[in-house]
N, C-alpha and C positions, 0 to 999 in steps of 0.2 A: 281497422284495416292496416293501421299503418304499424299496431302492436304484432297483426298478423305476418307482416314480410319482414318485420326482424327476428322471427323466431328460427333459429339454427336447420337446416337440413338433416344432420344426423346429433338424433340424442340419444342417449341410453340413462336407464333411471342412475343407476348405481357402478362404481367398477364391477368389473365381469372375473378378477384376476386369472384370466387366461383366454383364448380363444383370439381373437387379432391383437390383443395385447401384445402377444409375445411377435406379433410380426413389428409392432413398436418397438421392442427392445431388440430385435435383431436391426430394425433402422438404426435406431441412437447407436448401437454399437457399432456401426459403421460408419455413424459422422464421428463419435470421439474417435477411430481412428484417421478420419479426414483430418480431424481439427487439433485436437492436444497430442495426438501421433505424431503428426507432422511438424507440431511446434516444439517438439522437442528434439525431432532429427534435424532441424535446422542449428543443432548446435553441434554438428557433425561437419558443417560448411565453415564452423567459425575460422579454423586453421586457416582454410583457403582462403575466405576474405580477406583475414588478415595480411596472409603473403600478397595477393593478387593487388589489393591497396594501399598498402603498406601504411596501414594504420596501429596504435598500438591498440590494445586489450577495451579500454575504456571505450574508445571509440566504435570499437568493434560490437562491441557487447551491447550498443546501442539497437542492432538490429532486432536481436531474438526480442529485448525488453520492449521492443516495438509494438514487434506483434502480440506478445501476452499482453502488453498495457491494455491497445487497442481492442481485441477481444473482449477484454472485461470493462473496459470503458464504457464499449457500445452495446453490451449483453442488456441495458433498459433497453435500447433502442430494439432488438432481438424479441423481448418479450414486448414490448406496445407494439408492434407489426405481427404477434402471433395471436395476442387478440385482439387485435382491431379488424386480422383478414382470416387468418389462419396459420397454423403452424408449419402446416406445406409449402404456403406461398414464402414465408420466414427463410427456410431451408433451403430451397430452388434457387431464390435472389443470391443468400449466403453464397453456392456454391458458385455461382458463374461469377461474382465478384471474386472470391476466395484462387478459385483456377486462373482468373485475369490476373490478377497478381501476380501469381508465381509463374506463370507464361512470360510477362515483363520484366518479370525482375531476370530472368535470365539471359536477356540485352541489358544490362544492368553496364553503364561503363564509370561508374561513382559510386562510392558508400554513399551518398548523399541520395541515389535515385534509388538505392535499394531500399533505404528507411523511409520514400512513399511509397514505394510498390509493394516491396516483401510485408513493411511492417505496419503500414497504415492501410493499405487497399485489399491483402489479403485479412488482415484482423481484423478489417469489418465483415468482410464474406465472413469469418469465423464466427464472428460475434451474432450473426444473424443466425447461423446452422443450430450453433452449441446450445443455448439455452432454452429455445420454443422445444428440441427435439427430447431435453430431456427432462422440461416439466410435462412431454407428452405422455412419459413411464409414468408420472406421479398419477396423472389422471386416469389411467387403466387400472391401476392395478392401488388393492389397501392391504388385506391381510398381509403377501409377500411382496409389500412395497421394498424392504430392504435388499433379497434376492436380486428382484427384477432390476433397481438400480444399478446392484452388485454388479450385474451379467450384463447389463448396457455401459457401463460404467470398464469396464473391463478392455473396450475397446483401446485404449489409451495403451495398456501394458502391449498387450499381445500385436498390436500394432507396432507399437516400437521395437517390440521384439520381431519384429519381420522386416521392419522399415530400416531400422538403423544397422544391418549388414549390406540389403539392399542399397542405401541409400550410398557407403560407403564404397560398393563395387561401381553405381552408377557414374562417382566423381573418378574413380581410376581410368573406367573405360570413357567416360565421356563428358572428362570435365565438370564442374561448377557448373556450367552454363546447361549442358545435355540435362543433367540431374536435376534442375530446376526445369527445365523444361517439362521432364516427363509427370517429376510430381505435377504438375500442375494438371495434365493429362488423371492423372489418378484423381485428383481432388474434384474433378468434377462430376465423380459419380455422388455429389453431395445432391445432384439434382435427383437422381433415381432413388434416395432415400427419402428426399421429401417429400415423394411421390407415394411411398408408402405411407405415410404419416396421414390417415384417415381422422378429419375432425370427430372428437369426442365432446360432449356439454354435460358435466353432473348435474343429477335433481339437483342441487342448491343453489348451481349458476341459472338450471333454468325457468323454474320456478322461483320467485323473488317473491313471492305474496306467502311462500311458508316456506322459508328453507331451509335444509336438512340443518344440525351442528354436528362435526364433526370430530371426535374424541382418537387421540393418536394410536390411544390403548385398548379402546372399545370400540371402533369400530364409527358405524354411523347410526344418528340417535334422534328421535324429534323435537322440538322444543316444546316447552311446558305449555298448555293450555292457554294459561293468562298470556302470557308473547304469542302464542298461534293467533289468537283472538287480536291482541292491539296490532299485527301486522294485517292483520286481514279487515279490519276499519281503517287501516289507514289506505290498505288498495282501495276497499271501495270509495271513502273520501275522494281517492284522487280521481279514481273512474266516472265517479260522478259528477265533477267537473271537466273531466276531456271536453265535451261539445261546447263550451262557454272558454275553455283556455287550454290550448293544447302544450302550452309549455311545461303541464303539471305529468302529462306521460312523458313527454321526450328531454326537454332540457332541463327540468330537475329530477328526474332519474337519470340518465346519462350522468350528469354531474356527481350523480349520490354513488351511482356505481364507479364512478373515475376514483372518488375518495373513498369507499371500498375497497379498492385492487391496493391502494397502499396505507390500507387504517393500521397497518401491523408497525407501520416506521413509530407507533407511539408504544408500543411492550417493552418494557423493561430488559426482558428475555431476548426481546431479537436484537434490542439495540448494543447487551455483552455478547452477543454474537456476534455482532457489524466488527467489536471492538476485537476481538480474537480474530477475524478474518482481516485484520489490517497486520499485524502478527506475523499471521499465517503467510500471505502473500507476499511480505518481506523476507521469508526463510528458504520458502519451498521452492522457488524455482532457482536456487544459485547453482545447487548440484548439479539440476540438468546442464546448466549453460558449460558449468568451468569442472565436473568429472573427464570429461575427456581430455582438454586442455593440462591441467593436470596428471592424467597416468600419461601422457605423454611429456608432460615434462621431467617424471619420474622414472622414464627408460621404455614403458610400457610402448609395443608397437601398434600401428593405427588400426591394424585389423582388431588386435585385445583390447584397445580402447574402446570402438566402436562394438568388442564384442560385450563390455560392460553394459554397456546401455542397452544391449539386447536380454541380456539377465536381469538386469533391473525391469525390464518391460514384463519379461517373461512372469516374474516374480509378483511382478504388480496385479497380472489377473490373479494371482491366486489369494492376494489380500482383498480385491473386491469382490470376489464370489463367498472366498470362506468367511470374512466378517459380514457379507450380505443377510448370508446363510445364519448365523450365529446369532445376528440381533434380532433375527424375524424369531428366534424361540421365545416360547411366552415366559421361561423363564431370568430370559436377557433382555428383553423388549423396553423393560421399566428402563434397564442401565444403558439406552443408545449411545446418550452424551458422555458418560463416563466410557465406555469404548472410545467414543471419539477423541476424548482427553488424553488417552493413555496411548492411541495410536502416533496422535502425534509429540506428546512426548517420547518417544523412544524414538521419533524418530531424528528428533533434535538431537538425543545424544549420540545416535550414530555417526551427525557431523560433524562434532565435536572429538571423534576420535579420527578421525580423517587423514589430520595431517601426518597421524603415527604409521599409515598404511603406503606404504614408497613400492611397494611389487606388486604384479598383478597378483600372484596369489593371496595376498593381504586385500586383495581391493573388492576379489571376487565374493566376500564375505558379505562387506559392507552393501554390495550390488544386491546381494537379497535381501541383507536387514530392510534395507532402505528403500527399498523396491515391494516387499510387502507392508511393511507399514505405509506408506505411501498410499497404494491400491486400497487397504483398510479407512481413511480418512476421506479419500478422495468420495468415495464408494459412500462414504454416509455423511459429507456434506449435505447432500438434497434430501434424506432421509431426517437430520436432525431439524432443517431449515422448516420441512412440514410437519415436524414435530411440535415448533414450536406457533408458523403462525396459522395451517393449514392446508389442505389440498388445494383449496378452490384461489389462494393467494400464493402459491408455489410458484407460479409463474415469474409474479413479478418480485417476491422475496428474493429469487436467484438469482435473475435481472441485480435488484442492488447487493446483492452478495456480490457476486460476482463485477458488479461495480466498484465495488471498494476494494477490490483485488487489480485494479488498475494503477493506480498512482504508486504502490510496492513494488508491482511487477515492473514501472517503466524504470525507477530508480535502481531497486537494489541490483542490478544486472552492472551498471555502471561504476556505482559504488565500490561493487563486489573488484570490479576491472581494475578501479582505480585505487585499490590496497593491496594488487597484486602490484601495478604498476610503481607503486610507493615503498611497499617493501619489501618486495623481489620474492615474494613468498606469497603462496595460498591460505596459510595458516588464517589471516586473521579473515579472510571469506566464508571459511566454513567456520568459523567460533559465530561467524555474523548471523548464520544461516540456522545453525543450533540455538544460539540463545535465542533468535524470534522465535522460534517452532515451541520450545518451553517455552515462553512466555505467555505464547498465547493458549497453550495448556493449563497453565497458570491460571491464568485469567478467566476461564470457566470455571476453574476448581475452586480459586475463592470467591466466585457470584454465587456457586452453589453452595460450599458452605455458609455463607452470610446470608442465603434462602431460608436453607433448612435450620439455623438457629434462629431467625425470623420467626420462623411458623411456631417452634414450640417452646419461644419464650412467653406467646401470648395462652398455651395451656396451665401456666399456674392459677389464672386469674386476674383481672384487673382491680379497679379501685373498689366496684362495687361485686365484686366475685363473678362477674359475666365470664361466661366461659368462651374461648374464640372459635371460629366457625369450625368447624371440621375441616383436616384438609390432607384426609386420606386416598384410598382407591376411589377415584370418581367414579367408576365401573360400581361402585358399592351401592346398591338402590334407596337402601337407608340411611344415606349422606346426600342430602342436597348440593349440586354439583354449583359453583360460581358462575352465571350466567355471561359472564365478561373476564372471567379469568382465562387465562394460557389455550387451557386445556380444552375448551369451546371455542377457539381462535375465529372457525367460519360463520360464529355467529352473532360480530360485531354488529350486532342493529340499535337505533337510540329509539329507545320506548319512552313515550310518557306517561308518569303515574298511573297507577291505575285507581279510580277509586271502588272504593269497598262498599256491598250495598248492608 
């Protein structure tokens, strides 16, 4: 009875990739535009805070780095309320938190109350919307997982590219304070998106007595015989003592699926990922905050400022749909991560020539270099992340991705403030901003190479001329696949021995 009232309302065996899926990716792409839209037009407001407080740059820069901190801090918190309730209920809370904020903060009569309302009270409504909505793509949809993210993922650009001339007419005609108002009004349709956000449960979440593995390459796959067998002695085991001790269905499965949802924190693979998104979050968000700052301190006027970030937005969808597009071909599909590598190194060195760029027509360049590679990386984040540990653990993989993107995003904003304030130049912000974004390109490039000569130094042979395992196309039937390697991520289960009769 009690295995009966926890079983999900709506399941579907397998993604569908298409049919209310894509009403999924029309949601998500309307909360990234509620959420990383909006947090980057906040750096639209920086000038005015600063005049209206008369704080300098460091001080100031504390707001934006608030809200990104916040957002990615709380994105666990985001994913354990999408499954523990739902993804809906995740995104609904988000947005009335999220609107309460930015409603508040525009009686804001302190830097001080703006950095609880704008950057702590709105970044948690963020943090709840952002992450449940878009490990909702992963779970619809496998073959055109990279599209689908692409096109939800998308919201971000095309947002900013509407928001940040909007946003800029709203401070002329109606103040700092009018314009936080009304976003705030706008952000609350984060609720009528999470409304769309219909629960989904894969065969593997919901069958636990034989479930699926799932291959990034191939698709979805059953497990071998011998593990179908030792899982399904081990249900009946426990079945057959439910009536004698009921803590063998509920409180050591609950526990076994709580360390389940985060067995991937032990992969080698996610953990140089963790390490490249510490990097990553240090580089990526400086441009948004101090580009405008910037061509206006270079002559650029506030409308061609604000009209940069509207080309960078613009530019950005077209890096998340055409690289979405690009890695779903079966002949790119192998190389995800190495797109992702080369996205974001180009886009490190885009910042790196920055300071050479003093006119808007020099700048307007950089606004689409940087603007599509951007859209390109952002776009296969969550693609490479269930590359590496799964569908059915996407949820909360992003969750700590997205965690570790917090402590970057609260400092390097400040940092960044506090090298302009030091020495009277932007130069060394954007050398800061470039060399993290390569480095943590870097930082892939050599895990991967020290992978791949891993694997085929053990094909000469060892002491006794054993040969090493195969560790070709898994997709190859003739190759025995590693039951516990990468590439099987959703089908960390601990068997015991089997014996041979």
């Amino acid at each position: 009875m009690s295995q009966e009232k926890r079983k999900p309302r709506t399941v579907d065996v397998l993604p569908s990739d298409g049919g209310w899926g894509w009403v999924i990716v029309a949601g998500c792409f309307m909360v990234t535009i509620c959420t990383r839209a909006v947090t980057r037009c906040i750096s639209i407001f920086f000038v005015e805070f600063q005049m209206h407080f008369g704080h300098d740059y460091s001080g100031t820069a504390w707001i934006h780095s608030l809200v990104d901190c916040t957002t990615m801090l709380c994105a666990p918190l985001g994913s354990f309320i999408g499954n523990r309730f739902s993804c809906r209920v995740a995104v609904i809370l988000g947005g009335l938190l999220a609107s309460t904020g930015l409603v508040l903060s525009s009686f804001a009569t302190s830097l001080e109350f703006l950095y609880l309302s704008l950057g702590v009270l709105t970044g948690v409504g963020f943090a709840l919307s952002y992450t449940p909505a878009i490990s909702m793509v992963g779970a619809y949809f496998s073959e055109r997982k990279a599209l689908a993210f692409g096109i939800a993922m998308s919201g971000s650009g095309i947002g900013t590219f509407i928001l940040a001339p909007v946003v800029q007419l709203l401070i002329d005609y109606y103040s700092w304070r009018g314009a936080l108002l009304i976003l705030g009004g706008f952000v609350s349709n984060l609720c009528v998106c999470g409304a769309l956000l219909r629960p989904i449960v894969l065969k593997e979440d919901e069958d636990e007595a034989c479930p699926l593995a799932r291959d990034s390459e191939c698709g979805f796959k059953a497990p071998t015989e011998k593990e179908a067998l030792q899982t399904k002695m081990d249900s009946e085991r426990c079945s057959s003592s439910s009536s004698s001790s009921s803590s063998c269905s509920v409180s050591s499965l609950s526990c076994f699926q709580s360390l389940q949802e985060y067995s991937f924190l032990l992969m080698p693979d996610f953990l140089v990922l963790a390490g490249s998104f510490l990097f990553l979050a240090n580089g990526c968000s400086l441009p948004f905050v101090y580009l405008v700052p910037y061509a206006l301190d270079v002559g650029v006027s506030h409308h061609q400022a604000a009209f940069l970030m509207s080309i960078l937005g613009i530019v950005d969808i077209i890096g998340n749909i055409t690289f979405g597009w690009l890695t779903d071909r079966r002949w790119l599909k192998r190389h995800r991560k190495l797109c992702y590598m080369f996205a974001l190194g180009m886009e490190g060195l885009c910042c790196l020539f920055i300071p050479l760029l003093r006119t808007f027509a020099l700048l307007v360049p950089f606004s689409v270099l940087y603007g599509y590679f951007d859209g390109a990386y952002v776009a296969l984040i969550p693609v490479v992340t269930s590359d590496v540990v799964g569908t059915s653990q996407l949820s909360s993989a992003l969750g700590v991705a997205y965690f570790l993107h917090a402590i970057p995003y609260l400092l390097s904003p400040p940092i960044g403030g506090w090298l302009v304030d030091t020495t009277g130049s932007y130069t060394a912000t954007f050398f800061l901003s470039g060399f993290s974004l390569i480095a943590s390109s870097l930082l892939l490039f050599t895990a991967a190479v020290v992978r791949r000569c891993h694997q085929r130094q053990p094909r000469h042979g060892g002491a006794n001329g054993a040969q090493a395992a195969p560790t070709g196309d898994p997709c190859c039937k003739s190759e025995p696949a590693d039951f516990y390697s990468p590439k099987n991520k959703d089908m960390m289960i601990t068997n015991t021995p089997a014996t041979t009769s």
